[in-house]
N, C-alpha and C positions, 0 to 999 in steps of 0.2 A: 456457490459455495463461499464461506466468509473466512478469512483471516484474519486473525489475531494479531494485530503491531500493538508500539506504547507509542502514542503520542509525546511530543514533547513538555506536554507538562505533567507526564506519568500518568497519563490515564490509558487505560486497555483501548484500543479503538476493534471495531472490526468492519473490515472492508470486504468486499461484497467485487471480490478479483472481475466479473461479467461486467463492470459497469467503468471498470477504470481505462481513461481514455488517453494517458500519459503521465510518464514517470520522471523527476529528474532531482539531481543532486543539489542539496542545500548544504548551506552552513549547519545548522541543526541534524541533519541526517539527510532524510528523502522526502519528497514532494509527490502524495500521486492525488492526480486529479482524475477528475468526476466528467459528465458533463454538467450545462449550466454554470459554469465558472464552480464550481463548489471541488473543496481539495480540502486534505490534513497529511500536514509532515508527522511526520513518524522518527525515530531516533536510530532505525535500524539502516545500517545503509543500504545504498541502493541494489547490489549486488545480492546479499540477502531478501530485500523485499521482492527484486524480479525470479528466483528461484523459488521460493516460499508462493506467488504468485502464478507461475509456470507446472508447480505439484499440484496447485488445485485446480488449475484448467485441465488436465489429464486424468485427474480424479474424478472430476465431475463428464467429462468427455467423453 
């Protein structure tokens, strides 16, 4: 399942919650990375991104 965040420089991103392998707080917002070193911060905090993240592993499960 995919999520909707805004990237820091306003663009719609969507993440793909089965593949993110860590979350953590930035100056900008939140950090979720990938594997392969590959990541996009998002403007949402992180508290929203883990819950918004946690409705689609349950939805999809």
């Amino acid at each position: 399942m995919f999520v909707k965040f805004t990237s820091v420089d306003r663009v719609a991103t969507a993440v793909n919650g089965a593949q993110v392998t860590f979350i953590s707080p930035v100056t900008e917002g939140t950090r979720i990375r990938f594997g392969e070193g590959r990541s996009v911060t998002v403007v949402e905090p992180m508290d929203e991104v883990i819950d918004r993240l946690n409705r689609t592993a349950f939805v999809a499960g």
